[in-house]
C-alpha positions in Angstrom: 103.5 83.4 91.7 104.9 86.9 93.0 103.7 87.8 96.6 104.2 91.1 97.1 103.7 92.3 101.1 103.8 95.6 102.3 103.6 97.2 105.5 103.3 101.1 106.7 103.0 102.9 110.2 101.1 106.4 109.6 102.6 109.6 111.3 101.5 110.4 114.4 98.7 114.0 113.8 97.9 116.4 115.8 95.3 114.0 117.2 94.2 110.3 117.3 91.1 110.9 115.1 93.4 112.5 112.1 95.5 109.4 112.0 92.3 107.0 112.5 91.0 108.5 109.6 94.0 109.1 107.3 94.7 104.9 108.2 90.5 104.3 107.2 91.2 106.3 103.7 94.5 104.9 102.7 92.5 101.0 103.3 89.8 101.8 101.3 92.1 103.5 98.4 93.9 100.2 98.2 90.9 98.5 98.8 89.6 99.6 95.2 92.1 99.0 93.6 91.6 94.7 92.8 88.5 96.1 90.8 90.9 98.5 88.1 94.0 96.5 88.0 93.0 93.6 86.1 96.9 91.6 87.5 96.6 91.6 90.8 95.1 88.1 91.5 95.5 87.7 95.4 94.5 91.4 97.4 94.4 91.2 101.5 94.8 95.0 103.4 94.5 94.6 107.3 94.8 97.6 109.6 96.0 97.1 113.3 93.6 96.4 115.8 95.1 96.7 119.0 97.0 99.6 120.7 100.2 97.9 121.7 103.1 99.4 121.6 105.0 96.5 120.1 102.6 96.8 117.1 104.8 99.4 114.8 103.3 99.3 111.4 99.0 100.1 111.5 98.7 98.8 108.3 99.8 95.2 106.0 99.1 94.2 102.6 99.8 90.8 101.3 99.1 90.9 97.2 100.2 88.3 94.5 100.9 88.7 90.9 101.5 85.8 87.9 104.8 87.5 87.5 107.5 90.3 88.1 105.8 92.0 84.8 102.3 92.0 86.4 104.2 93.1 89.9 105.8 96.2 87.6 102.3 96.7 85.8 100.3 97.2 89.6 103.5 99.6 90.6 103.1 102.0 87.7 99.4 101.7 87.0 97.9 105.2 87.6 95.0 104.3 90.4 98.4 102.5 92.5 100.2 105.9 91.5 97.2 107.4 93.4 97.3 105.8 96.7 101.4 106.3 96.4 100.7 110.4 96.5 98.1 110.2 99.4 100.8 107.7 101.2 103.8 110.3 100.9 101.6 112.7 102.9 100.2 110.4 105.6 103.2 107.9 106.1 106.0 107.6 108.4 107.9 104.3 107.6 107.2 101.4 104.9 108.4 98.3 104.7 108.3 95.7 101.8 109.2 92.3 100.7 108.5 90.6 97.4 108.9 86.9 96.9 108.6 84.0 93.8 107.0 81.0 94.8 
């Protein structure tokens, strides 16, 4: 099993709101996506909750994939390609890790 696990902070907009919103959007785009790519077969998003300061990234997802192949097949698949264009507009930092177990 392939565990894929992202993690993003959003840029800071000209107000709270604009960020709230762009963070809501960018859940709910990856949200859809377990329903159109038939590999994925683990799919969590969670979005910060608190307004620490020590809390960096606003948003996590923890996905798993049969194989590296499946993994390759989510990255390229044209609904992910999707939610990689809105990301490039809305996001300051990204980080990622992918794992076999």
């Amino acid at each position: 099993m392939i565990t894929h696990i992202v993690m993003w902070s959003f840029k800071n907009e000209a107000s709270e709101d604009i960020k709230q919103q762009n963070i809501q959007k960018f859940a709910d785009m990856l949200n859809a996506l377990p329903a159109c790519i038939q590999e994925i077969k683990y799919f969590e998003v969670g979005v910060k909750n608190s307004s620490s300061p020590q809390d960096s990234m606003d948003v996590v997802l923890i996905s798993k994939f049969s194989s590296w192949s499946d993994l390759k097949a989510y990255a390229i698949h044209p609904e992910h390609q999707k939610v990689v264009a809105f990301a490039k507009e809305v996001i300051q930092e990204r980080a990622v890790t992918d794992y076999e177990s």
